[in-house]
N, C-alpha and C positions, 0 to 999 in steps of 0.2 A: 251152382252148387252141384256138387258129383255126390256118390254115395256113401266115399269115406267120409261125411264133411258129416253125415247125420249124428246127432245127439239123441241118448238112450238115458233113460230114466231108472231108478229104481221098480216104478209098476211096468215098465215093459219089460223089462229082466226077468219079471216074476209072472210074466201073462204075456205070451207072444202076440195072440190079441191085441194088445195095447200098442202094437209096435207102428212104425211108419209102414203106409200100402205102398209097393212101389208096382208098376205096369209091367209086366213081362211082355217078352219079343212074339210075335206070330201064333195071337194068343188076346181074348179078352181078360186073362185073368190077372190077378196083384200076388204078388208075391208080402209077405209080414214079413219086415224086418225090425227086430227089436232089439238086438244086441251086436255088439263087435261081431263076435261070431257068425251071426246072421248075415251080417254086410261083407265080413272079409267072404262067407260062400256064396254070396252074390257077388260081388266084384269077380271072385274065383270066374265062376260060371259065364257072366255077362262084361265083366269089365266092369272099371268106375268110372262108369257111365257120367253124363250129366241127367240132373234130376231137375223139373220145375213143379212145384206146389201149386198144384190143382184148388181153389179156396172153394170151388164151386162143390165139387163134390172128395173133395179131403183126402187126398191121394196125391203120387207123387209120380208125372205123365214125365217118359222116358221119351223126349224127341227123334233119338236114335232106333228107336222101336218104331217110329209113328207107320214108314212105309209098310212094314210086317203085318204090324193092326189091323192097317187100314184091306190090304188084302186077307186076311184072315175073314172079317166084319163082311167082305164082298163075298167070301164063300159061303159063309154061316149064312148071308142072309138069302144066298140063291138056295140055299141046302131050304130054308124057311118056308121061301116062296113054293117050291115044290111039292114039299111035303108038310108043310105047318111048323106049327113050334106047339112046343106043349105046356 
């Protein structure tokens, strides 16, 4: 499944909130995408990507991303070790 392939509802039109999480690149965070709009400026930005449905924790993990994360996640967690987390 890519990212133009997602289906948007009436409540995520209305609450971006509501929308599908998708993983951004070099980065732990999700991007909400709830509408056409939202997808076509992701696609823009990242490409239409392939996307796989997370059932564990309800998000939509970009494989394409995974090498980014995973050195991202190796810095945060040396930043962690050094200094703590708060």
């Amino acid at each position: 499944m890519r990212v133009s392939n997602l289906i948007f509802d009436a409540k995520m039109k209305n609450n971006a909130w509501l929308g599908h999480r998708v993983q951004m690149p070099k980065t732990d965070a999700q991007r909400y995408v709830s509408s056409t709009k939202a997808a076509a400026d992701f696609i823009a930005e990242f490409g239409d990507v392939e996307i796989v449905h997370n059932e564990k924790y309800g998000h939509y993990a970009v494989p394409e991303f995974a090498e980014g994360r995973a050195e991202y996640s190796k810095l945060k967690q040396a930043y962690c070790d050094q200094f703590g987390s708060n």
